[in-house]
Steps between C-alpha positions, in 0.01 A plus 500: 500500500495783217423171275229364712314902507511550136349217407175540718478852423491428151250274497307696798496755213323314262255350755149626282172301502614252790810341661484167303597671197853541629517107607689366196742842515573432829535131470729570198695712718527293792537123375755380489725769621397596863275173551403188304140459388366279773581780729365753287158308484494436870514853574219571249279256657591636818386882382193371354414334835569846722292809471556843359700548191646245298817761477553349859700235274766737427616500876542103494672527144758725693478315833594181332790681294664771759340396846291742684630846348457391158177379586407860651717686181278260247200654643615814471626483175120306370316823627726774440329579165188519615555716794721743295239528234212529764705815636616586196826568556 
């Protein structure tokens, strides 16, 4: 699971100027290791299609790869950096 949080908070952290800009980092992560590419691009349609945030995607990339907790740690780990640099901690 420690795998599965570092890797979204690092790219959470480098999330500037929109969340597509992390697509091929996360891809490059993901593919082929935790999922194969049609999944990855399933999931990415199915972020585009739902509202809010396309950071959303993060809990799928961890549902698909550690079942509902690493779906809920992914999340955690893809806003981390932005909620520790909004409080400044």
């Amino acid at each position: 699971y420690f795998e599965l949080f570092e890797v979204m908070f690092r790219t959470g952290s480098l999330v500037f100027g929109g969340e597509q800009v992390v697509l091929p980092m996360l891809q490059a992560e993901v593919v082929p290791s935790w999922m194969n590419k049609d999944q990855f691009l399933q999931g990415f349609g199915l972020a585009q299609l739902m509202p809010g945030s396309f950071l959303n995607f993060s809990s799928y990339l961890g549902g698909v790869h550690r079942g509902v907790a690493g779906g809920l740690l992914a999340y955690l780990g893809m806003f981390a950096p932005g909620v520790i640099l909004t409080f400044g901690m």
